[in-house]
N, C-alpha and C positions, 0 to 999 in steps of 0.2 A: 736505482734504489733510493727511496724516501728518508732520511734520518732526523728526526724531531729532538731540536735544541727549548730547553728551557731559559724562560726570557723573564722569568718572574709575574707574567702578567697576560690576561687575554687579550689588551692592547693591541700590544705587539707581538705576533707570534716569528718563530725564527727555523729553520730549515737544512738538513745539505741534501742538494740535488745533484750527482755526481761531484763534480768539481767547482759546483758554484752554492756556496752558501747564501741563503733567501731571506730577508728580512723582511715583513710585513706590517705594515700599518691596519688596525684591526677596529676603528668603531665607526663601523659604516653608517651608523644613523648619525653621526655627526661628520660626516664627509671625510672621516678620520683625522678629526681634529686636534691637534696634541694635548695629552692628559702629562703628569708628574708621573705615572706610572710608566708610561712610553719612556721617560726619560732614562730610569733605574735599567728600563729594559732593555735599554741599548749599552748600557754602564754592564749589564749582565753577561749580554749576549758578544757583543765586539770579541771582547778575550778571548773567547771560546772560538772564537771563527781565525781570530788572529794566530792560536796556536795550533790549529786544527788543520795538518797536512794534506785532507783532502780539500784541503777550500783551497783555489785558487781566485778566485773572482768573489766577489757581495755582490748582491743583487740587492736594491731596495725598491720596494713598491706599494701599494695598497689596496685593499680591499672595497666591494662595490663598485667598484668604476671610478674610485678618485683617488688621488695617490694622497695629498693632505693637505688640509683645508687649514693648515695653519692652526695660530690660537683659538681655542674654542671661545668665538666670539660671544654666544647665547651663557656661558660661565662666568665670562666677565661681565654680562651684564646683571646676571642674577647676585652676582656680587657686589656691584656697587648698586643696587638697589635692597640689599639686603643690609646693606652699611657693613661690609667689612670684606677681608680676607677670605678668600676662597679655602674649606677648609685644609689643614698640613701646610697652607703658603702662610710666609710670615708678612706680619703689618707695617713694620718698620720700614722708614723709606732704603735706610743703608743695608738691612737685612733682606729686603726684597731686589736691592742691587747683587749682594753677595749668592743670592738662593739663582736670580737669572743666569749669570756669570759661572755657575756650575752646570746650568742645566748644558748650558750653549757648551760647555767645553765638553758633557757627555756624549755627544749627538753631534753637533759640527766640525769640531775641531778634531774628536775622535776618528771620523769621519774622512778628514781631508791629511788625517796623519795616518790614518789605516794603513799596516804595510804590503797593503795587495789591492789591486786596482778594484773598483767600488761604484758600480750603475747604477745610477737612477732612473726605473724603469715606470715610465708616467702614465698609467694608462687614463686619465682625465684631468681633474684640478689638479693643481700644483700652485697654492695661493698663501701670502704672508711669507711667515717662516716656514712654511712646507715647501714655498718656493726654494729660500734659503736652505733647507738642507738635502734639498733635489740637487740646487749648483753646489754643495759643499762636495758630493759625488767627482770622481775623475771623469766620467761621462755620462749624459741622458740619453734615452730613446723613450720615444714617445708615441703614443696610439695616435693618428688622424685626428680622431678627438680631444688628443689632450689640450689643456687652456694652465697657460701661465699667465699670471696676474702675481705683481709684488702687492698690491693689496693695500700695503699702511698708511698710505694717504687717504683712503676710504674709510679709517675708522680712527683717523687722528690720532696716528700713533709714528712713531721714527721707524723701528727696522728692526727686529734679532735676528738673533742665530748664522750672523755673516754674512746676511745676502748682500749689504754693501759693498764689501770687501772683495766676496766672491765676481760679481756683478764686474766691478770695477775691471775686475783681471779679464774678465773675457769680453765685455765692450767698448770699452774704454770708459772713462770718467762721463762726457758731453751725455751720452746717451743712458750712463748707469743712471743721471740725474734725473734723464728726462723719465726712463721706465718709474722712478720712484717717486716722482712730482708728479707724474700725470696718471700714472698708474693704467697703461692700458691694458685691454686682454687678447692678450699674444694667442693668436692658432698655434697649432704645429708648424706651419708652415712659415709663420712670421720667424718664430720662436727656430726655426733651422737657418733661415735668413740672419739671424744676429749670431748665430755661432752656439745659440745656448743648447738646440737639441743637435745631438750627431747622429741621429737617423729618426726616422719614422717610419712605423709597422701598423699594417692593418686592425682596424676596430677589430674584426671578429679572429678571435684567437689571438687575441693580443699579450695575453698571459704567457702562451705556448711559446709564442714566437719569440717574446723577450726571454724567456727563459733560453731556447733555443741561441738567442744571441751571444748570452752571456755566456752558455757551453762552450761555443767555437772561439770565444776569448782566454778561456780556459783551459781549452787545448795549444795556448802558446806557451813558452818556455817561462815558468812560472817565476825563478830566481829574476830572470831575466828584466820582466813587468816589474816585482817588486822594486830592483833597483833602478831601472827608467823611470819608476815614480818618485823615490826618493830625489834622483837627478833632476825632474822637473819641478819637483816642490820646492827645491831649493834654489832656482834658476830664480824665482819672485826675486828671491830677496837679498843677492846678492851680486858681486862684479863679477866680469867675464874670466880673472885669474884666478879667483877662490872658484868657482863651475868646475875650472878645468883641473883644477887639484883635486878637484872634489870627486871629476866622473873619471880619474882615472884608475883610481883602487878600484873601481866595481866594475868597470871595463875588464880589468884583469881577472879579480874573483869572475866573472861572469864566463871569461873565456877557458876560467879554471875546471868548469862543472862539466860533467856527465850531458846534461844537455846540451851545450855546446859543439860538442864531441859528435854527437848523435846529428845533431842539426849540419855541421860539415858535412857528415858521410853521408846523410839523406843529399843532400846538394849533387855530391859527386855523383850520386848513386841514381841520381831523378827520381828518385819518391818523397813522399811526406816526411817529414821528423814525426821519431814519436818519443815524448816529454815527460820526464818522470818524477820533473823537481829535483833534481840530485846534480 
């Protein structure tokens, strides 16, 4: 059963499909390039998904064949050919620091603090900051086709939306450099090689099939996910005694719940658990 969330916007549209809430990237004649409206939309929609006990998993992806092409390069250039601000962005160099600085925390940082694990499901481009908020995701999968490119050296620009940071965490520093100085464009197949996709699925019905991923992720002990993610977000950032302080309350809560209980006795019993959140 199909249930349609409002996102504020045709941008981005938003979804629950059983247990996995859908996010959508929505202007295909612009490779889904990100608008200010995308932003609000994920500022909208995250909550709803966050509080919403049938979602177990996010799925994010896009429409046309391309997950997102980043800043809309052809806006920025109608802009500075137009002498000014793009209209609603501000002109000011500190006001235009302060307006990016939010956008990045609605969408990435949202994102990578989400408290339920969060796909980036690629079925083609994945370029600039759409690269960046593909790795802000806890995992990708990617169609045959998909193409990562970081992009910003291509249009003399640094980087938003985290993909340094991101980057950084899963290839190490030598190589986050090199994808961003040299900028190359990663297959699928490159792109599984470096750790950045953790699967790839066929072009045709690549839709289906991600979705169908995302189900069977869904069908795991949902408390469970959330608190292994919280445990590993906080493994960046700090020592091996604060971790283990850290992962043993949610060890305990975890072993406390109904799911738990249910997953022992399927064990004993040799069949499947089956997971109800509680």
């Amino acid at each position: 059963m199909t249930r349609e969330l409002e996102t504020g916007t045709p941008d981005l549209l938003a979804r629950v499909e059983g247990n996995v809430g859908v996010i959508t990237f929505n202007r295909p004649d612009r490779r889904n390039a990100l608008s200010d409206e995308m932003y609000h939309g994920f500022d909208t929609v995250l909550p709803q998904m966050a509080a919403d006990t049938d979602v177990h998993v996010v799925m994010v992806t896009g429409t046309g064949g391309a997950f997102c092409a980043g800043g809309d390069v052809k806006g920025m250039h109608d802009s500075h050919t137009g002498g000014g601000a793009r209209e609603g962005q501000p002109e000011g160099i500190e006001d235009r620091v302060a307006y990016l600085r939010r956008r990045q925390r609605m969408v990435s940082l949202a994102l990578h603090e989400f408290p339920k694990p969060v796909i980036a499901a690629i079925p083609g481009a994945a370029a600039g900051a759409g690269l960046s908020i593909a790795l802000a995701a806890d995992l990708r999968i990617g169609a045959e086709k998909a193409l990562l490119v970081t992009a910003f050296a291509n249009v003399g620009a640094s980087g938003d939306f985290g993909g340094s940071w991101f980057l950084t965490q899963l290839v190490g520093q030598a190589k986050a450099k090199e994808l961003y100085f040299t900028s190359p464009r990663l297959t699928a197949s490159d792109a599984e090689r470096l750790g950045l996709l953790n699967a790839i699925l066929p072009n045709d019905g690549f839709d289906e099939a991600a979705l169908a991923w995302c189900q069977d992720l869904a069908g795991r002990a949902p408390i469970a996910m959330r608190l292994m993610k919280e445990n590993l977000n906080r493994a960046i950032n700090v020592d091996l005694a604060t971790a283990l302080d850290a992962e043993a309350p949610n060890m305990i809560r975890a072993m406390s719940t109904a799911d738990h209980r249910e997953a022992a006795a399927a064990f004993v019993e040799k069949r499947s658990p089956t997971f109800t959140g509680q």
